[in-house]
N, C-alpha and C positions, 0 to 999 in steps of 0.2 A: 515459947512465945514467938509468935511471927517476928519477921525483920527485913522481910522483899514482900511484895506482890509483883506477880507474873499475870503479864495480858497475854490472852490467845485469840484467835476466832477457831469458828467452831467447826469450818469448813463443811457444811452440811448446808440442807434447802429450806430448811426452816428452823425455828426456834424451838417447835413442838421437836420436830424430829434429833435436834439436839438435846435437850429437856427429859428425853426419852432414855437417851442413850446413857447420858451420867448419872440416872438413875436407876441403872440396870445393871445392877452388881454381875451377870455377867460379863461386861463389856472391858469389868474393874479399872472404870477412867473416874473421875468426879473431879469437880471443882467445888470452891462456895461459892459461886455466884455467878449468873446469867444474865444476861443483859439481850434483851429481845431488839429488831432492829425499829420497834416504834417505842423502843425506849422499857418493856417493862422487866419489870426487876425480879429475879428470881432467887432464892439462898437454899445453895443445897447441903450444904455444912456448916457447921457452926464452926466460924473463926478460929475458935481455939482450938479444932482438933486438926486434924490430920487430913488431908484432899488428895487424892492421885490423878495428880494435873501437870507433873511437870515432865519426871522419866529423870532419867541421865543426863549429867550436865553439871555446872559450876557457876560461881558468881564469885569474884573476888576468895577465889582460893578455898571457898565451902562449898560441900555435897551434898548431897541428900537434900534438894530444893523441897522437896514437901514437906519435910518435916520443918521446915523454917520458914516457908511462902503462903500467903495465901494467894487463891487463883480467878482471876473475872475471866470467863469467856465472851466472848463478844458475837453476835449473834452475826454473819456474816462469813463468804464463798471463798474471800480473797480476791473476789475477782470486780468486785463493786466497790464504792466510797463507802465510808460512815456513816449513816442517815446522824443528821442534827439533834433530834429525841434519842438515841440511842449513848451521842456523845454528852449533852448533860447530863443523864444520869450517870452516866461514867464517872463525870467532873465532880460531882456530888457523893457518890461513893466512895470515890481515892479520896476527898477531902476529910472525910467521916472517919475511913481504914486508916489514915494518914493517924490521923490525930489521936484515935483510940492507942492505936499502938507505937507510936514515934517514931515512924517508918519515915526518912527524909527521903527526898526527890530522887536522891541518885539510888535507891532501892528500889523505885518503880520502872521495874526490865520489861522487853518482851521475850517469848520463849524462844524466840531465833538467841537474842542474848547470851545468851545462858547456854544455850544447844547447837551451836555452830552448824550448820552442815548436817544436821539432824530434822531441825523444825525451821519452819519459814516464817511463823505466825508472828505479832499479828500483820506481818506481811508491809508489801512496799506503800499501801493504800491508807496506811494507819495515819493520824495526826499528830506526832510527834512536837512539833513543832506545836502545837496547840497547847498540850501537859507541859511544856516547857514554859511557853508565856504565862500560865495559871500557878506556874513553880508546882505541880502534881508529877513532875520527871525531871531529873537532873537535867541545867543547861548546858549545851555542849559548847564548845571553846569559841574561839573567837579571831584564833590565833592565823594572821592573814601571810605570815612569812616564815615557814618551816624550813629553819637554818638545815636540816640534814632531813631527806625525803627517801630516806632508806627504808627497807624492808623491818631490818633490823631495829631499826629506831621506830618503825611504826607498830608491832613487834612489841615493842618495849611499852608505847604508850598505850594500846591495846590494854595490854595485861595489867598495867595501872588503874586504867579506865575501869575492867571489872571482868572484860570477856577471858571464856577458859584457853590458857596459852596451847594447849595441846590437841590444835588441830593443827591442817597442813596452810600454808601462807595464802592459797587461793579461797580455801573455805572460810577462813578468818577475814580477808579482805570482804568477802561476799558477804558475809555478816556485818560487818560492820557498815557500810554501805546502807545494806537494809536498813538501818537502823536509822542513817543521818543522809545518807547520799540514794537510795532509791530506783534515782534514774543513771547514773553513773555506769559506767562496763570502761573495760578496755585493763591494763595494767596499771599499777599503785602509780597515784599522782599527786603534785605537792596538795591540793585540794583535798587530799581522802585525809590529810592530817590536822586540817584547821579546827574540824568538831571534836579534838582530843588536846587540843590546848590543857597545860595543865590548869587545872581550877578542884574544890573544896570538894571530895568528896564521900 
């Protein structure tokens, strides 16, 4: 039974040439679902089964993301916004996947999440903050005065949070970032701590 869903983009130039590819057993990638950037909806798996969409990687201390995730790709370069038809049907999808399966907020990852330093998706361009107002993604903290702004402490809230503790302290920073902070560089700052406040998850 599913228990995450993982967003991706597709990093490819079209939605056909995408559509092509997870459908091409030799490429052995798939997800269940597609999402075109004018919004249309595609299901390449059925929910219940099994998708190879995720690879290598953790969430809160479990393996094997396919066997427990289902996967939206999102039609999209990495290198553009979201088109607006593309992100309702999103909103409409996780609401649907959400509730079929009891998937709460903090279960809805991206594959950088999960894969530090591996994957980049769905990258610095995604709406995070959007699934977060809808409650379709865990919200992140709030926490405006982080008493200890240590590696070690950030380290710690990390791994709580969900991300896999066994990469190295720059690739973990850079994930995380992706995730809340986007436009951020430079070395770990009391800032990189505030969307890890502890809260419910």
């Amino acid at each position: 039974m599913p228990s995450l869903i993982v967003l991706h983009y597709t990093a490819m130039n079209s939605a056909q040439a995408a559509l092509h590819r997870l459908c091409d057993p030799a490429y052995e990638v798939s997800a269940h679902y597609l999402i075109g950037a004018d919004g249309t909806l595609w299901q390449m798996v059925d929910e219940k089964d099994r998708a190879w969409h995720a690879g290598a990687g953790s969430w809160h201390g479990q393996t094997d993301i396919n066997s427990r995730s289902i996967g939206i790709e999102l039609d999209n370069t990495g290198k553009h916004p979201f088109p607006e038809p593309q992100l309702t049907v999103l909103d409409r999808l996780l609401t649907q996947t959400m509730a079929r399966w009891s998937i709460s907020p903090h279960r809805v990852i991206g594959h950088s999440d999960m894969a530090p330093g591996r994957k980049i998706d769905p990258g610095p361009r995604f709406p995070w903050q959007r699934l977060e107002y809808l409650n379709l993604a865990g919200q992140r903290g709030r926490n405006n005065d982080p008493q200890c702004a240590s590696m070690r402490t950030f380290r710690t809230l990390v791994e709580n949070a969900g991300f896999p503790p066994d990469v190295d302290d720059e690739t973990l920073l850079a994930a995380v970032r992706l995730r809340y902070r986007p436009w951020a560089n430079g070395p770990l700052a009391p800032a990189d701590f505030v969307p890890l406040a502890s809260k419910d998850r």
